[in-house]
N, C-alpha and C positions, 0 to 999 in steps of 0.2 A: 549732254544738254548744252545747247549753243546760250551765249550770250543773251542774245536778244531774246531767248524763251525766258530763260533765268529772270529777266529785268521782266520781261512781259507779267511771269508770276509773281513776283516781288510789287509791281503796281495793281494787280490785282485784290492781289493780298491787304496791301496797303487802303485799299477804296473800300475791300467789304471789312474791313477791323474798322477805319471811319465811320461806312452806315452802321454798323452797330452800335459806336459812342453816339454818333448825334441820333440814332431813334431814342438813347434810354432817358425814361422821362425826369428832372430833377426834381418832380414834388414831393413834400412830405407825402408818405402815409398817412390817415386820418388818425389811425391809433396808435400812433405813435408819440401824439403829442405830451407834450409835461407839462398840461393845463391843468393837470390833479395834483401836481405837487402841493400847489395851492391853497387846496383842498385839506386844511389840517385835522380836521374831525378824522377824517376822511385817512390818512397818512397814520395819525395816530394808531387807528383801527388795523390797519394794517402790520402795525409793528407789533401790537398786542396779540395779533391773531399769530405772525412769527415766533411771538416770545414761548406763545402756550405752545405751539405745534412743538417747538424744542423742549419745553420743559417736557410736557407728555411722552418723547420722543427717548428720554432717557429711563421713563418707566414700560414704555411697551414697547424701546425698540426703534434704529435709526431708520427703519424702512417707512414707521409710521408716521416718519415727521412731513414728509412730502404732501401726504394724502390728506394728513391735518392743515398743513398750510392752504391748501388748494380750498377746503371746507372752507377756512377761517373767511380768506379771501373773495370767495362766491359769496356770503355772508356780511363782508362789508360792502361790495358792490352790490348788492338786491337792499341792504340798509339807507346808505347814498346815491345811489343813482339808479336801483328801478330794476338794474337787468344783473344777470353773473357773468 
């Protein structure tokens, strides 16, 4: 490989790794935001629905803690905001 190919691919290289930085977009996601932290009804519920998924979790078992959390939490979200 001569020189001038080497350098040739190296700016190459260097141009398509730039358009890939400057296309990626820097906006938030929408759901991403921690406008619910806010929300302390809201946060409360949520910590309470963690608390039982683990209590419950040591009577039927750590597989069930997951499953319970997920309820508790579709459960505070359809309470507060409408959707899960």
């Amino acid at each position: 490989m001569t020189v001038s190919r080497a350098a040739h691919l190296a700016f190459a290289a260097i141009v398509g790794i730039s358009s890939f930085v400057a296309s990626i977009q820097t906006s938030h996601a929408g759901g991403l935001g921690l406008d619910w932290l806010s929300n302390k009804p809201y946060v409360e519920c949520l910590k309470q629905a963690r608390m039982l998924a683990d209590v419950s979790s040591i009577m039927k078992g750590p597989a069930y803690r997951e499953a319970s959390y997920e309820r508790g939490r579709h459960q505070c979200n359809r309470q507060y905001y409408g959707h899960q």
